[in-house]
C-alpha positions as CSV (number, residue, x, y, z in Angstrom):
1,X,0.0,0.0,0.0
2,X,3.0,2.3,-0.8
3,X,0.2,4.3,-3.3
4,X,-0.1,7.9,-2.9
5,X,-3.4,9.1,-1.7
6,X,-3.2,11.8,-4.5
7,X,-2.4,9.2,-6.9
8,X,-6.0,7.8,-6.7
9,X,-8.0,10.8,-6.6
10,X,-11.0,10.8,-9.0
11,X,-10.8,6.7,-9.1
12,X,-13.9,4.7,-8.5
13,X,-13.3,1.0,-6.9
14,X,-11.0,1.9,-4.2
15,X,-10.8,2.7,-0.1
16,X,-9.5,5.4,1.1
17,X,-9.3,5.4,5.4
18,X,-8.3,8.5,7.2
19,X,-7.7,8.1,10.7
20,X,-5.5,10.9,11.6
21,X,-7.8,13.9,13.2
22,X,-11.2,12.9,11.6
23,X,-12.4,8.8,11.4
24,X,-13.7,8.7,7.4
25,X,-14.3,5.5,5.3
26,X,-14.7,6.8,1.9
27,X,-15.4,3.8,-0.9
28,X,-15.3,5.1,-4.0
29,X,-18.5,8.2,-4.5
30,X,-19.6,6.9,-0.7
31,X,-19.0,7.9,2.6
32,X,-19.8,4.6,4.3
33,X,-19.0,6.5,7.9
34,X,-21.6,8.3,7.7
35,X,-23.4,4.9,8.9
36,X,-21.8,5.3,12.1
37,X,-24.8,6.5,13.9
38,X,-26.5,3.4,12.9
39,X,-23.3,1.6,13.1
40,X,-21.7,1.9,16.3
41,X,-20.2,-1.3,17.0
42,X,-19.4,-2.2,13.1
43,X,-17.3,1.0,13.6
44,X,-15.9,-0.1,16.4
45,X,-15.1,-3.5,15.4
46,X,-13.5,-2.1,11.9
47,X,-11.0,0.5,13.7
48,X,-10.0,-2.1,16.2
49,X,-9.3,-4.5,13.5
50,X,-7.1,-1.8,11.3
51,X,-5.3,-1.2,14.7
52,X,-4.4,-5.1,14.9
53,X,-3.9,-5.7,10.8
54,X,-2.5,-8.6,9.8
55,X,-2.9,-10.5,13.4
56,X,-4.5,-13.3,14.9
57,X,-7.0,-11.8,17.3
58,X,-9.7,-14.5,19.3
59,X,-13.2,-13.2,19.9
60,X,-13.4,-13.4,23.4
61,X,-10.0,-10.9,23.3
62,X,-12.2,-8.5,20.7
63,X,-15.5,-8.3,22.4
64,X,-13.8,-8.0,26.0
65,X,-11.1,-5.0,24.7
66,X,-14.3,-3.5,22.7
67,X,-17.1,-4.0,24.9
68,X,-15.7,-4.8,28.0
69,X,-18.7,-3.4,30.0
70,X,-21.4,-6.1,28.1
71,X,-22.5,-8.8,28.5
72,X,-21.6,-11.2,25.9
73,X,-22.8,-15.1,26.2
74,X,-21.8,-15.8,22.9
75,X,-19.0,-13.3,22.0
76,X,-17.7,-15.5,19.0
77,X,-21.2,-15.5,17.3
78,X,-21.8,-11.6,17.8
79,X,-18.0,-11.0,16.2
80,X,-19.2,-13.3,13.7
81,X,-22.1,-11.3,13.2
82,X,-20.8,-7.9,12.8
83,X,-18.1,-9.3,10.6
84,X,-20.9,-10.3,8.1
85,X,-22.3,-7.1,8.5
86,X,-19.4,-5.2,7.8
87,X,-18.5,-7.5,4.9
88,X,-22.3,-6.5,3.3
89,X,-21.5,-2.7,3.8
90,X,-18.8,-2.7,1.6
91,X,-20.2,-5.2,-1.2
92,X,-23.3,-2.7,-1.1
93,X,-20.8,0.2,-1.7
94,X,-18.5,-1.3,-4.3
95,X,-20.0,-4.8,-5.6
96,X,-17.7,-5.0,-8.0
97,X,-14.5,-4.4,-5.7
98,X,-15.3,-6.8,-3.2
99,X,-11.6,-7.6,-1.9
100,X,-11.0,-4.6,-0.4
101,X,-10.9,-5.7,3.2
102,X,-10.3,-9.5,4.4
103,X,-11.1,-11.1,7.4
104,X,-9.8,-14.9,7.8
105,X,-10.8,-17.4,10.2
106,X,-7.5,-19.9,11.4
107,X,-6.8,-21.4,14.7
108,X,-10.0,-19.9,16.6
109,X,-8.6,-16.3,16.0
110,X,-9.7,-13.5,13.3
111,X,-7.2,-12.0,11.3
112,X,-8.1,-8.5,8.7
113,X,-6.6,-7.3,6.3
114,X,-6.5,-4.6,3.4
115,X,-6.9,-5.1,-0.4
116,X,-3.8,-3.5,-2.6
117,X,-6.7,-0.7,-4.1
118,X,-6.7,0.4,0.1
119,X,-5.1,3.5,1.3
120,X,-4.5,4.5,4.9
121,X,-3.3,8.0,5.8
122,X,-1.0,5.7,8.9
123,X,0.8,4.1,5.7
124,X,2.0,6.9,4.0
125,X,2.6,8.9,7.3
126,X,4.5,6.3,8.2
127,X,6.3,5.3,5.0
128,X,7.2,9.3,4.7
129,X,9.2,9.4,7.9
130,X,10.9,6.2,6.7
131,X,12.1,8.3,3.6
132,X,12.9,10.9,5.0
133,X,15.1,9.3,7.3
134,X,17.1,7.6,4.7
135,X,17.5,11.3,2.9
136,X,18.2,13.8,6.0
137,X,21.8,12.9,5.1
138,X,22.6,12.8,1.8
139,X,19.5,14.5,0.1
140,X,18.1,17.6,2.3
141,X,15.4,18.5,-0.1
142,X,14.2,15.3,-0.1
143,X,14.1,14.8,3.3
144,X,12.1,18.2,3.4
145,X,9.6,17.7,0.7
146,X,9.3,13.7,2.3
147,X,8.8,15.8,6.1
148,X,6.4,18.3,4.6
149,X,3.7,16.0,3.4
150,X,4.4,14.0,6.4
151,X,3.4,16.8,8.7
152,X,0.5,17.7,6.2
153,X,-0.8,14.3,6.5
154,X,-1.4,14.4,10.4
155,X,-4.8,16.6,10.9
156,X,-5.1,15.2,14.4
157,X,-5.3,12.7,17.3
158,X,-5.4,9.4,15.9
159,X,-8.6,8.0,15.7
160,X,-10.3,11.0,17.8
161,X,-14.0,9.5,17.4
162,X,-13.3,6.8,20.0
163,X,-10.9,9.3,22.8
164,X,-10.7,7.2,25.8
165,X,-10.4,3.3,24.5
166,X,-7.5,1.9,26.6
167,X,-6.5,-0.4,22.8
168,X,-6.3,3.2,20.8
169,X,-4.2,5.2,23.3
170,X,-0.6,3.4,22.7
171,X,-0.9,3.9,19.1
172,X,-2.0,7.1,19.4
173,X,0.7,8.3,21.6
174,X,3.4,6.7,18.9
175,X,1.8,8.4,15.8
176,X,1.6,11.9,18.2
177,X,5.7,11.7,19.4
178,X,6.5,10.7,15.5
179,X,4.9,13.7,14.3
180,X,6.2,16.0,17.0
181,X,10.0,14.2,16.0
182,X,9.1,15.0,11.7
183,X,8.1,18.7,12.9
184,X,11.5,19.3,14.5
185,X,13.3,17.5,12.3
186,X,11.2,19.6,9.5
187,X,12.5,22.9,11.5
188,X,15.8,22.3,11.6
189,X,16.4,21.1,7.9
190,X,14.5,24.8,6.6
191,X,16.3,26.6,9.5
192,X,19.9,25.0,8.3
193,X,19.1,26.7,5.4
194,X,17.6,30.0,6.5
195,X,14.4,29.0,5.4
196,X,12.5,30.8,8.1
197,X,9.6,32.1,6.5
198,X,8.7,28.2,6.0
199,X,9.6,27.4,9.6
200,X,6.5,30.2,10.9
201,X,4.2,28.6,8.7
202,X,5.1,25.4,9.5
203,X,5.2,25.5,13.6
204,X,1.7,28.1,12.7
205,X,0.0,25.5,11.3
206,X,1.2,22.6,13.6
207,X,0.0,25.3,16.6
208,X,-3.7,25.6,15.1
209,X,-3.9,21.4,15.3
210,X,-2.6,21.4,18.8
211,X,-0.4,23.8,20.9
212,X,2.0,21.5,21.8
213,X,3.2,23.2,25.2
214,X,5.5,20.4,26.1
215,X,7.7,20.4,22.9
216,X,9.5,24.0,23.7
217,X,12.2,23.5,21.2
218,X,9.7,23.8,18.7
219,X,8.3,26.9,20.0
220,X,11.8,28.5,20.7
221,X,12.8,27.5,16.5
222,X,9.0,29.3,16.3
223,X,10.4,32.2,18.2
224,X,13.7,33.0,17.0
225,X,12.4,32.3,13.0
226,X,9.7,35.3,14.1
227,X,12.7,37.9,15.1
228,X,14.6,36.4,12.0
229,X,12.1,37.9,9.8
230,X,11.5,41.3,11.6
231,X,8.6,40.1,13.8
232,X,10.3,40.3,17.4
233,X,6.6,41.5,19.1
234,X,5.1,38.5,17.4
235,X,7.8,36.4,19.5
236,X,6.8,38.0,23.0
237,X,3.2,37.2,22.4
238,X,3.7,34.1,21.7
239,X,5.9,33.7,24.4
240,X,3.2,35.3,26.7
241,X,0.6,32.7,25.3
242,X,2.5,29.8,26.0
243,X,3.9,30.7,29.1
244,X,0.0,31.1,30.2
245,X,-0.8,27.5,28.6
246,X,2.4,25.7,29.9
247,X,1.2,26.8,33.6
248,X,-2.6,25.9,32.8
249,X,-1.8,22.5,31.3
250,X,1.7,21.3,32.9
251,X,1.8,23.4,35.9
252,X,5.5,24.3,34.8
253,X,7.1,27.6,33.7
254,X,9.0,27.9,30.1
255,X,12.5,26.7,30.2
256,X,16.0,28.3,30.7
257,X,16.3,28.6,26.5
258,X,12.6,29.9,26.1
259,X,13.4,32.5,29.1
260,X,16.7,33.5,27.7
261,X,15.5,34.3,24.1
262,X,12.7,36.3,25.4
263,X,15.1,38.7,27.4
264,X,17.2,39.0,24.9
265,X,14.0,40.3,22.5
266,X,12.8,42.5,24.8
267,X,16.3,43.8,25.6
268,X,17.1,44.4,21.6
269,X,13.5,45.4,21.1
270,X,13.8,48.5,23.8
271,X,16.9,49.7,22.2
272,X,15.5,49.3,18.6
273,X,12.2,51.3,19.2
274,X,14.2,53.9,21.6
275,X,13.4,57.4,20.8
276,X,15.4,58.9,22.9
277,X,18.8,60.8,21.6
278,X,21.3,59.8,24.1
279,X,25.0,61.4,23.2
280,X,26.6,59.6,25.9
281,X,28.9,56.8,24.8
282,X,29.1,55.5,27.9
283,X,25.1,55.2,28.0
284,X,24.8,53.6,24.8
285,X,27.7,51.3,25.4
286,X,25.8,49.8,28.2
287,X,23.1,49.7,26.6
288,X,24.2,47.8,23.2
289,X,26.1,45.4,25.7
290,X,23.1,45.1,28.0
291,X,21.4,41.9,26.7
292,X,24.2,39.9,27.1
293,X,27.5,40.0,29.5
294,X,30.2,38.4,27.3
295,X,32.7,36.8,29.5
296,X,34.6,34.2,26.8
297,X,34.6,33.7,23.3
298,X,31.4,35.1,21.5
299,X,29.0,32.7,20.3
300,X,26.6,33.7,17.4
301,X,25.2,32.2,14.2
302,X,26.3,32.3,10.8
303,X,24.7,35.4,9.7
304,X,26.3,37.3,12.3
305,X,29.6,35.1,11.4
306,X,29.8,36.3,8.3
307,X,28.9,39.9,9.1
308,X,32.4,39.7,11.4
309,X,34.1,38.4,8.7
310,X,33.5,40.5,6.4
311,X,34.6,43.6,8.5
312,X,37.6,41.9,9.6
313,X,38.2,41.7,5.8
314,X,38.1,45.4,5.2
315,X,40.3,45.8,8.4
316,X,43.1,43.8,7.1
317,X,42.9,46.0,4.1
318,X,44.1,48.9,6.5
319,X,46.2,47.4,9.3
320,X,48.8,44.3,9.5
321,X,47.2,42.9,12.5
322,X,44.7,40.5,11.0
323,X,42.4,38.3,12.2
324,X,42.6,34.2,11.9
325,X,40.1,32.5,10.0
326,X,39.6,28.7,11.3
327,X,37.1,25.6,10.4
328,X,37.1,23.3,13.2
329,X,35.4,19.9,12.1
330,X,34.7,16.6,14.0
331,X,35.9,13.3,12.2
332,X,35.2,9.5,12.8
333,X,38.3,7.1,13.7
334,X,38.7,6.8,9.5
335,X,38.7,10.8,9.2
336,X,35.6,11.2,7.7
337,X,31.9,13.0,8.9
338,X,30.1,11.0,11.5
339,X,26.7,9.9,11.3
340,X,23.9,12.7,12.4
341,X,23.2,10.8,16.1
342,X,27.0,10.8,17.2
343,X,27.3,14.7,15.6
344,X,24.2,15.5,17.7
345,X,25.9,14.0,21.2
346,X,29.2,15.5,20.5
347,X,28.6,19.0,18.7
348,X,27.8,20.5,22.0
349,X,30.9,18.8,24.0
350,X,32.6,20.7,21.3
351,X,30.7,23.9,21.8
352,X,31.4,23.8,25.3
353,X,35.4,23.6,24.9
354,X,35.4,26.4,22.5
355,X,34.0,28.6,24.6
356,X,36.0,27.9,27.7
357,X,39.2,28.0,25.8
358,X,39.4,31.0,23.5
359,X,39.4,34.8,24.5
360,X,37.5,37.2,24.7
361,X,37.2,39.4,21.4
362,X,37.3,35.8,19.7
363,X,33.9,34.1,18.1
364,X,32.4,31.0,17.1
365,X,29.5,29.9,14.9
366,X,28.7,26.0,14.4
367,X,28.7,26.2,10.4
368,X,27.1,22.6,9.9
369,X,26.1,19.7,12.0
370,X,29.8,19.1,11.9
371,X,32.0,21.9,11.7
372,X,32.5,25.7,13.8
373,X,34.0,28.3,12.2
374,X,36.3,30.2,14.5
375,X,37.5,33.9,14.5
376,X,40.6,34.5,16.5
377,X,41.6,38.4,17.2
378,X,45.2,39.2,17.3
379,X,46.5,36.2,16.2
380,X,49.3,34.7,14.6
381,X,49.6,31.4,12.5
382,X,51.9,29.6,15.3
383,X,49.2,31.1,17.7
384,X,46.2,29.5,16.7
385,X,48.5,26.2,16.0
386,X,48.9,26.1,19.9
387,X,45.4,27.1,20.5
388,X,44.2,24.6,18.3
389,X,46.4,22.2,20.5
390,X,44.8,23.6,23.1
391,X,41.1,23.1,22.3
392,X,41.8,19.1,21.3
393,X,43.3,18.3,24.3
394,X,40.2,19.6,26.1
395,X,37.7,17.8,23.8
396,X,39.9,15.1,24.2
397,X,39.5,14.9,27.5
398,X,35.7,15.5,27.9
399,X,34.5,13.7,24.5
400,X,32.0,11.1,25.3
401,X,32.4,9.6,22.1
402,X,35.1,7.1,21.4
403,X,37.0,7.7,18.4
404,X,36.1,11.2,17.7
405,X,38.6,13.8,16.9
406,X,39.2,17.1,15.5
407,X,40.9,18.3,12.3
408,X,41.6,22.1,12.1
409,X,42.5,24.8,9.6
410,X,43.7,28.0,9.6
411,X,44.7,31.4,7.7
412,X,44.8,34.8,8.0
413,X,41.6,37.1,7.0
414,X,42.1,38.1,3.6
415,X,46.0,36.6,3.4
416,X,46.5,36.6,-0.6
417,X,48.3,33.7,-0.4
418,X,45.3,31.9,1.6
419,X,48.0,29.3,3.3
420,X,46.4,26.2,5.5
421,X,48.0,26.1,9.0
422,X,48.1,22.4,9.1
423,X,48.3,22.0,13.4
424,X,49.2,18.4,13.0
């Protein structure tokens, strides 16, 4: 059942089963849910068999996990009895497709399954993640057009018609943390490549299904893709919203991230929309250095990065003093890229010895999931050949990956001869 729902559209003779947000059974030109008022227990016996496809399930296990409040002398014989009826509602709908669904009998047990003209919205959910996590590391558009109509497919709860059956909550759970997982994978891919018009309208439409107050990672990729695209009041309300939801739902205030990011908006936000003409250095030093007290290396992202680099660029033009210009990358035992789990454990530990081992007036910007770029100020090449020493001996020492090293390279900003400093 690997078929595109979208492949099928307009085509008579075939079931298409959404269970993701709404419950509809649409066979060909019918809507055979709309029976489910008259129905009730067909219904009931039809979602818990697509729950359990391709299993052997006894009677007495189905009418005590459907019904377990009724009284059943014969539970085999009512089974037997819905399944005839359910049988009859799809010969009446398509007579001449009449091997869409299958139940066997073997062995005392029930067993259902779906014809090859079916399609499930769980398939393809599921069948997208599965592509897109054999792309995410060798084909990033892929992997996002794969995550995209893997988020658009998930409209809701799973099976939301039947809310508090102890058999539907597992699976329900499962499909909920997979779609959460595909919306921050999602997020990250588009805000890799500054893509963050697409993140708002992704985490906007994710937000209208369901809030989400426990996933704040997604809310703070929400937040900083609002301020990235000139909406930093956007990001406070939103932060006010969920700060108010968080303490209604989970009894728990936002996170050390979530609280940071918002005092930093509100701190770049006063001193944007300021009015006032101050002609005091002193004042407006303070105040451009309020939002954050810088006590190593400066940390930023790549946009800022490159904005450094650049005006280190025109300064060497000027002065002989330059700058040093160095990629920092983590390798495997055999020298090449990790996989994406180990760079995801290690990339921090990484993070972490940069910033406890280079200076003040120095920055840093993780480039990739595998390399930071690095500006040193007031460097020479032997310099950053001992710093460099420096920083593997500390990742080294507090790796807690086996077989993970570094490999660095260096130059000066705008040297002409654009020499690697090979530390090794």
């Amino acid at each position: 059942m690997g078929t595109q729902e979208g492949d099928r559209d307009g085509e008579a003779n075939r079931l298409k089963i959404r269970t993701l947000g709404q419950f509809v059974v649409r066979c060909g030109d019918a809507v055979l849910t709309e029976e489910a008022g008259r129905s009730q227990k067909l219904w009931d016996l039809f979602t818990y068999f697509l729950r359990n496809r391709e299993r052997l399930v006894p009677p007495d296990t189905i009418a005590a996990q459907l019904w377990p409040e009724a009284d059943n002398a014969d539970p085999k014989a009512a089974v037997q009895d819905l399944i005839y009826r359910m049988r009859r509602l799809f010969r009446d709908a398509l007579p001449s497709c009449e091997d869409l669904i299958r139940v066997d009998f073997s062995q005392g047990c029930y067993s259902f399954y779906l014809g090859d003209a079916c399609w499930c919205d769980v398939d393809e959910f599921l069948e997208l993640t599965e592509e897109a996590s054999r792309l995410i590391d060798d084909d990033a558009a892929g992997a996002v057009d794969a995550l995209q109509r893997c988020v658009d497919l998930y409209r809701g709860h799973y099976l939301p018609e039947w809310p508090h059956q102890p058999w539907i909550l597992p699976v329900r759970q499962y499909y909920r943390r997979i779609y959460v997982r595909n919306l921050m994978q999602l997020t990250d891919l588009l805000r890799d490549h500054d893509r963050y018009p697409e993140v708002i309208d992704v985490c906007e439409r994710a937000f209208m299904l369901e809030p989400l107050p426990e996933a704040e990672e997604l809310h703070h990729r929400f937040m900083e893709a609002l301020v990235r695209v000139g909406r930093p009041s956007d990001a406070l309300e939103h932060y006010e919203f969920l700060s108010g939801l968080m303490k209604q739902q989970l009894d728990v205030a936002p996170g050390e991230s979530l609280r940071e990011l918002c005092e930093l908006i509100r701190s770049d936000r006063e001193i944007i929309e300021s009015e006032q003409v101050d002609r005091d250095l002193s004042s407006v030093s303070g105040k451009l250095m309020r939002a954050e007290e810088v006590e190593g290396a400066l940390l930023c992202d790549r946009e800022v990065f490159r904005y450094l680099y650049r005006l280190e660029m025109r300064r060497a033009e000027r002065v002989e003093d330059r700058a040093v210009f160095g990629i920092i990358t983590l390798t495997d035992a055999d020298g090449d890229v990790p996989d994406r789990a180990v760079l995801e454990r290690v990339a921090p530990q990484l993070e972490e010895v940069l910033l406890s081992n280079l200076r003040r007036g120095d920055v840093i910007a993780q480039w990739n999931g595998a390399q930071f770029l690095v500006l040193l100020s007031a460097f020479r090449g032997d310099d950053a050949i001992v710093c460099f020493s420096r920083i593997e001996r500390g990742f080294s020492a507090g790796c807690s990956e086996p077989g993970i090293a570094l490999e660095g390279r260096f130059r000066a900003v705008a040297d002409e001869i654009e020499r690697d400093l090979q530390p090794h």
